[in-house]
ROGU-404406 format. One line per 8 residues: for each residue x, y, z of C-alpha. Coordinates in nm, 3 decimals. Each point is the difference from the previous one (the first is absolute). Example, Ala and Ser with C-alpha at 12.3 -4.5 7.8 and 13.67 -1.06 7.14 Angstrom:
// ROGU-404406
1.230 -0.450 0.780  0.137 0.344 -0.066 .
***
This chain:
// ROGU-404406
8.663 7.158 12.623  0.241 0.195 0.269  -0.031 0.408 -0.011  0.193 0.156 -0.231  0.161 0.365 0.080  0.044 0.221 -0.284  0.224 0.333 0.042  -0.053 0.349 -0.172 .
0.408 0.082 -0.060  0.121 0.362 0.067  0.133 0.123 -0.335  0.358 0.119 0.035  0.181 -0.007 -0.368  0.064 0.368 -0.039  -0.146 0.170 -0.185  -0.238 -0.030 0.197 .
-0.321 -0.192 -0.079  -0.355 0.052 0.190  -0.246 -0.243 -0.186  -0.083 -0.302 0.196  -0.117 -0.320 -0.134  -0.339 -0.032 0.227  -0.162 0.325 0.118  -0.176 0.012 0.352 .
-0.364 -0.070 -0.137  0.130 -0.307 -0.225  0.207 -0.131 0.311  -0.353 0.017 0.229  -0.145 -0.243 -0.294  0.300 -0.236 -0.003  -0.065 0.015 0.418  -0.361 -0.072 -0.044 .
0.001 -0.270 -0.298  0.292 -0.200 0.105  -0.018 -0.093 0.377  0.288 -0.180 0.010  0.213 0.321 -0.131  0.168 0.221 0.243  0.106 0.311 -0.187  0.268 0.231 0.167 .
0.118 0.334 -0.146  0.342 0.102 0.067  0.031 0.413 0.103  0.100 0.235 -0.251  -0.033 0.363 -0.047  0.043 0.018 -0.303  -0.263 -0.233 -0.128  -0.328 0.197 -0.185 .
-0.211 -0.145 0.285  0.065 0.093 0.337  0.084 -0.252 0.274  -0.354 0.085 0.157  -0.171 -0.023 -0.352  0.076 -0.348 0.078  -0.074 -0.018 0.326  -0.356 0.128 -0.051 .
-0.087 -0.283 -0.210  0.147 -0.299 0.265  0.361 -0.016 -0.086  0.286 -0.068 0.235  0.318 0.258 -0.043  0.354 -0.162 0.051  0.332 0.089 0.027  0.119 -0.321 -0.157 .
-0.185 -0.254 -0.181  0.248 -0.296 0.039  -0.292 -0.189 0.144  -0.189 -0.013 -0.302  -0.007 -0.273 -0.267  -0.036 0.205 -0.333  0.131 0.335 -0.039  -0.142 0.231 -0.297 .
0.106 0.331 -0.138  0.019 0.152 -0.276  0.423 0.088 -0.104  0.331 -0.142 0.055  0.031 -0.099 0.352  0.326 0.169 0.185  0.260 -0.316 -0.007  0.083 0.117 0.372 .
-0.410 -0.088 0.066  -0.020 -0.362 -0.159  -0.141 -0.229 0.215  0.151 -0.345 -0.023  -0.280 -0.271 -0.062  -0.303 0.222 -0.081  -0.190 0.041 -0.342  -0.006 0.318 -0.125 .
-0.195 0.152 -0.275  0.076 0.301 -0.162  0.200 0.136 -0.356  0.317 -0.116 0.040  0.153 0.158 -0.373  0.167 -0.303 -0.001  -0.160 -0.216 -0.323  0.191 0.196 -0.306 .
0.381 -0.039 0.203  -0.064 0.347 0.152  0.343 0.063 0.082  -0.049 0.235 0.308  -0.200 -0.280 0.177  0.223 -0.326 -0.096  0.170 0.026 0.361  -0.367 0.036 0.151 .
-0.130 -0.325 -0.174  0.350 -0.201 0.160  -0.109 0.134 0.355  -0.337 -0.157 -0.101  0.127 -0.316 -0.064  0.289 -0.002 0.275  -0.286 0.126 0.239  -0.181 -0.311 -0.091 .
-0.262 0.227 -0.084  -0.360 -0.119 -0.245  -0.016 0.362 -0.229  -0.338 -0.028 -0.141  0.020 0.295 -0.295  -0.313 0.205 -0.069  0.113 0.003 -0.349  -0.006 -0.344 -0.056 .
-0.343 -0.026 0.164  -0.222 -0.125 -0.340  -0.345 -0.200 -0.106  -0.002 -0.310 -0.201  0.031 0.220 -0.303  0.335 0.155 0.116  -0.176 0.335 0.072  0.134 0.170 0.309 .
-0.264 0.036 0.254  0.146 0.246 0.210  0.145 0.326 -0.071  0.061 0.416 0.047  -0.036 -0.009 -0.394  -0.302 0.257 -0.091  0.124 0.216 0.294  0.357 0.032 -0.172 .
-0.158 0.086 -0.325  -0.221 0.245 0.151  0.290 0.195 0.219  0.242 -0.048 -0.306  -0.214 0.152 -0.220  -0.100 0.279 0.172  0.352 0.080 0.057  0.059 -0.007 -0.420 .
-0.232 0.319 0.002  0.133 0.139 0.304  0.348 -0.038 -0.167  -0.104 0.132 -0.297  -0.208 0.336 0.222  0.354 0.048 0.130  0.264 -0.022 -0.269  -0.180 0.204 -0.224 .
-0.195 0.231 0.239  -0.336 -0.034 -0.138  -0.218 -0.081 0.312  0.061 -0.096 0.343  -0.170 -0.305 0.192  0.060 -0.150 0.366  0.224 -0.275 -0.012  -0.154 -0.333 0.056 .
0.103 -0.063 0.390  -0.160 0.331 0.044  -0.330 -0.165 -0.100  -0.243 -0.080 0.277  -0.116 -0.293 -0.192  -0.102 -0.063 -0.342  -0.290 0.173 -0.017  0.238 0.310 0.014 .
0.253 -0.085 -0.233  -0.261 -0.011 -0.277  -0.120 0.297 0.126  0.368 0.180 -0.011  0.005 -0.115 -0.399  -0.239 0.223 -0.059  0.267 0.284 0.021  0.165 -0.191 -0.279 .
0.040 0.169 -0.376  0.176 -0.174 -0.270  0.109 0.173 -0.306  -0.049 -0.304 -0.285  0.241 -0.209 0.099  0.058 -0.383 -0.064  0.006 -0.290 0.265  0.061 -0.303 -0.007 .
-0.040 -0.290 0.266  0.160 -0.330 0.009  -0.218 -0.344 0.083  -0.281 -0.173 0.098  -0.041 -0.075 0.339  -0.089 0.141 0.367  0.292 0.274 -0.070  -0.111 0.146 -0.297 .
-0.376 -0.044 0.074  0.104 0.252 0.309  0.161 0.177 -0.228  -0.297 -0.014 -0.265  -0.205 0.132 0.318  0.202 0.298 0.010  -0.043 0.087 -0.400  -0.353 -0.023 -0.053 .
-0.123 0.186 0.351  0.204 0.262 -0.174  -0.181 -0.030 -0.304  0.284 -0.056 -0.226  -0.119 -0.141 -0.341  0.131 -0.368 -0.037  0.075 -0.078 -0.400  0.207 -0.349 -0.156 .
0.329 -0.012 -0.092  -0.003 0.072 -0.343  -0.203 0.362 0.062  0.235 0.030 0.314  0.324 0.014 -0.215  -0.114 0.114 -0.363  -0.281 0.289 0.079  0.016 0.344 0.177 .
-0.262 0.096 0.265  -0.136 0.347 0.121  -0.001 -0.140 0.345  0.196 -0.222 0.232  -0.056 -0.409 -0.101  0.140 -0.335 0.122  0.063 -0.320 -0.046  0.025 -0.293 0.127 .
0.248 -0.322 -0.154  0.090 -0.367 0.122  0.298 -0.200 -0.055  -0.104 -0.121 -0.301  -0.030 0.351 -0.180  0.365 0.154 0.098  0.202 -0.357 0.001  0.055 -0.247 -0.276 .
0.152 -0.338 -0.108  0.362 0.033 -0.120  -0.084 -0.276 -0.240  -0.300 0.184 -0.137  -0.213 -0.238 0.062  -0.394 0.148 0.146  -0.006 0.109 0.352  -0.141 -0.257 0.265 .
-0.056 0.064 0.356  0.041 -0.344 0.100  0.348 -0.003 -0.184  0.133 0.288 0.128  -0.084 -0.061 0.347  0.212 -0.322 -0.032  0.267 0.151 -0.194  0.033 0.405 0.047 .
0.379 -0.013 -0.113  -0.120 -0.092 -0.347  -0.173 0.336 -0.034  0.130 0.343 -0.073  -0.134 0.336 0.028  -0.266 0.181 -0.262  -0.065 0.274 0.229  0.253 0.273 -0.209 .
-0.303 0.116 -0.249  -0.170 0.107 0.420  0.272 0.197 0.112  -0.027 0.209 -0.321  -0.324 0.160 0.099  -0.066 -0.079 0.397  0.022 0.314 0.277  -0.090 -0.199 0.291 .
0.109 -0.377 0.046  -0.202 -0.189 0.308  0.212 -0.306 0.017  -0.262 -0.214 0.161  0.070 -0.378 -0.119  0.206 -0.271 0.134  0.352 -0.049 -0.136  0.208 -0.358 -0.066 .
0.356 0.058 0.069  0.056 -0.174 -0.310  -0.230 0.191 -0.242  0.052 0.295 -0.187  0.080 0.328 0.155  -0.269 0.283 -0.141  0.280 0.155 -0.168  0.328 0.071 0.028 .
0.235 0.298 0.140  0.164 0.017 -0.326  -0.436 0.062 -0.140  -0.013 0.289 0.257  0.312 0.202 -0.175  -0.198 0.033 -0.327  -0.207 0.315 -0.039  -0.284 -0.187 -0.059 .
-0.075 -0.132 0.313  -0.241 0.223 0.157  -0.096 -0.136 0.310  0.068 0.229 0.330  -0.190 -0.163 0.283  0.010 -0.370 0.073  -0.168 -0.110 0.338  0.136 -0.357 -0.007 .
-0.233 -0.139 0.251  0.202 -0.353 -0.064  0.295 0.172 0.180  0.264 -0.297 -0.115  0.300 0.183 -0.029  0.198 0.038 -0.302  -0.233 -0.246 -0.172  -0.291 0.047 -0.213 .
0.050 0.368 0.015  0.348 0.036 -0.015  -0.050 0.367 0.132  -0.103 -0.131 0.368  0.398 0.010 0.164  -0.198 -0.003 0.313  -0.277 -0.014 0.191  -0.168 0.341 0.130 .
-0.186 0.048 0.316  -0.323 0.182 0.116  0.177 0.238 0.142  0.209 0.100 -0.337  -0.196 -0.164 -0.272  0.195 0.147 -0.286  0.325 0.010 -0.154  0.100 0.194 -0.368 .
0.212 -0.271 -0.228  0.229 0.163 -0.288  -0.072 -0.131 -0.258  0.315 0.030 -0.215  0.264 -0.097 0.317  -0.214 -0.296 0.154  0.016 0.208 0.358  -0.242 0.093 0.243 .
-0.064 0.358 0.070  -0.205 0.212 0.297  -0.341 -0.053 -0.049  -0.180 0.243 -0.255  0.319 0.155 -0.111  -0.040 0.035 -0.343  -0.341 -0.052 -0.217  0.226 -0.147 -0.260 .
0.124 -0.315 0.188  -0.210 -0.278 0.118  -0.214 0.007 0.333  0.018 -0.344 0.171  -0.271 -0.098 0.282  0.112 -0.350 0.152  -0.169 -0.018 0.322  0.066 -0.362 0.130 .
-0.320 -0.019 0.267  -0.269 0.266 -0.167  -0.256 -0.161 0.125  0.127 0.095 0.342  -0.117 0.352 -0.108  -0.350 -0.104 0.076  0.056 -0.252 0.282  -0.368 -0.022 0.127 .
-0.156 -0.031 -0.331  0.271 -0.277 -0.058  -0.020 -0.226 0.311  -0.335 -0.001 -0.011  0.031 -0.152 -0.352  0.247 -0.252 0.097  -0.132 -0.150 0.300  -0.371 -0.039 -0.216 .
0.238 -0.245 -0.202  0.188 -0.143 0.239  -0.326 -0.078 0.228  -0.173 -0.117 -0.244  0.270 -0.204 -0.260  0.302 -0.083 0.265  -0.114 -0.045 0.335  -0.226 -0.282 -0.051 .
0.268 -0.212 -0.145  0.258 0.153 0.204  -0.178 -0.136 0.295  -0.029 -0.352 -0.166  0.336 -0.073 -0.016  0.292 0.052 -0.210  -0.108 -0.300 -0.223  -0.211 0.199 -0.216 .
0.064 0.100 -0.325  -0.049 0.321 0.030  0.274 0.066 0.304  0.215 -0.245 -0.056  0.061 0.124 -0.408  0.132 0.363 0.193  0.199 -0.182 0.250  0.317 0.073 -0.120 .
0.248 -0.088 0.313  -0.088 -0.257 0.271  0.239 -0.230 0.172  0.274 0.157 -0.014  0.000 -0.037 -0.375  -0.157 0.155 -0.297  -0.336 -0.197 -0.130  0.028 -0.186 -0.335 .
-0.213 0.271 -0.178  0.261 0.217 0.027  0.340 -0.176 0.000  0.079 0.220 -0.289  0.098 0.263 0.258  0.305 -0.233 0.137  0.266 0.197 -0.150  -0.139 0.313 0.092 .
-0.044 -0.150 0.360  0.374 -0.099 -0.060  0.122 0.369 -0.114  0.046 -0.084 -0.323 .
***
């Protein structure tokens, strides 16, 4: 087996992005377990290590890294930086038709590029092994109560990125008093188990559904609901995972009775284009719907939360939506309209924390195969361009490839 040169990409999609796939200490292991690896690390000053962080631990800094083999990172890489012939790993927000990234997937191809897609990185059971998951849910709902602190003016807390780590974010919610409000948080998975993270270091009671919508508490309560509670079957048939997972379209949305008595929405589980919205903008005209935060970690504009017209940034987390003219608004201008928080990287608020957490899985569940070849079923299921052509898995993006 020949070396193989792996690159640590410079992150240049603005905004601006400082996690890194491998930290320093994980890129000493990869050194010292795989002989055969030579690991380079291109300069960057903006990355949350330091050039000399990775220095310390062995690691050559480059300029330019178009001697390597495989490049990883962690977002969209600049169009202008594509390297013809390489693989490259990293989220390319290509697999739902992204529209802002369909001329970024034709470089791919015309580049003659393999695009191996974190995403798309999964076990035998389909479960991805790889992700920035927990770390979203954490940031995103932190920033639901740090919403909440500021549109109503009832405490003030650091913002996440002002954390040191997370050690002192759960230290800042400690500053955090909730009259008896109601949230609720959406799925099952990494996201909402950051999320769920969040909720009960807070000590915010969790109850079911049924309590959740028909019973009044003296303090603040949540809860927490899954596809199968606020979607059904147009036919009427019973709900089935398995079914709607194979056919979303045939669902539509129960979630109306929720926005009736919800203050806070965490919008923490994955969305289908072609399932059911939550609700409707027509829904969020009627005086009943009481919900005035939504941190829709999901970010997927104008799509299960029709509310999210855009994407926010770390910088300005927030903007107001009215409610009755289906506009956006300055941030916090009115405690009558709705308080959006759609921050499309949160986990870049805590960018240590975060790495550190990715690399563990992608030393331990990626690299190994990676470095076996491109045969194995766990790479070459996330390969989604190589050739100069998409893979079979996902032909279904040719007339999105096309501009169609």
């Amino acid at each position: 087996m020949s070396a193989i040169k792996i690159g640590l990409i410079r992150e240049e999609k603005v905004p601006y992005d400082t996690r890194t796939p491998i930290t320093p200490r994980q890129a000493r292991i990869i050194k010292e377990t795989y002989s055969l690896v030579n690991l380079y690390c291109q300069s960057s000053k903006i990355r949350c290590y330091s050039d000399s962080e990775y220095q310390n631990e062995g690691v050559e800094i480059v300029k330019e890294i178009n001697h390597c083999d495989i490049l990883l990172g962690v977002k969209e890489v600049k169009i202008d930086s594509l390297i013809s012939g390489k693989t490259y790993l990293f989220f390319s927000h290509t697999i739902k038709k992204q529209s802002y990234n369909q001329h970024l997937l034709k470089k791919i191809i015309e580049k003659k590029i393999r695009l191996i897609d974190y995403e798309c990185l999964t076990n035998e059971n389909g479960i991805r092994v790889i992700a920035f998951g927990r770390w979203a849910g954490i940031v995103g709902a932190y920033n639901a109560l740090w919403t909440y602190g500021k549109k109503y003016g009832s405490y003030s807390i650091k913002r996440a990125f002002e954390c040191k780590d997370l050690h002192e974010l759960f230290t800042e919610l400690k500053k955090v008093e909730l009259p008896p409000i109601k949230i609720l948080i959406t799925g099952n998975g990494r996201v909402s188990g950051g999320g769920l993270e969040v909720l009960n270091a807070l000590g915010i009671k969790k109850v079911d559904p049924e309590q959740y919508l028909f019973q009044q508490f003296e303090h603040p309560v949540y809860t927490q609901i899954d596809v199968d509670v606020y979607t059904k079957r147009k036919d009427k048939a019973p709900f089935s995972f398995d079914h709607f997972f194979q056919n979303p379209d045939q669902y539509k949305s129960n979630f109306k009775t929720f926005t009736k008595a919800t203050d806070v929405l965490i919008m923490a589980a994955f969305w289908n284009p072609k399932a059911p919205r939550l609700f409707s903008l027509e829904e969020v005209k009627d005086q009943s719907f009481r919900i005035r935060v939504i941190a829709d970690i999901t970010c997927d504009i104008d799509g299960s939360v029709p509310t999210t017209i855009r994407s926010t940034t770390i910088e300005d987390p927030v903007y107001d939506y009215d409610l009755q003219n289906f506009m956006e608004l300055e941030a916090f201008s009115d405690e009558e309209q709705l308080s959006v928080m759609a921050i499309d990287n949160l986990p870049n608020e805590l960018p240590r924390d975060a790495s550190e957490s990715f690399g563990e899985q992608l030393v331990e569940f990626v690299l190994p195969d990676l470095l076996m070849g491109y045969n194995q079923p766990i790479i070459k299921n996330a390969i989604i361009a190589e050739d100069g052509d998409l893979t079979p898995k996902f032909e279904y993006l040719r007339d999105y490839l096309n501009g169609e």
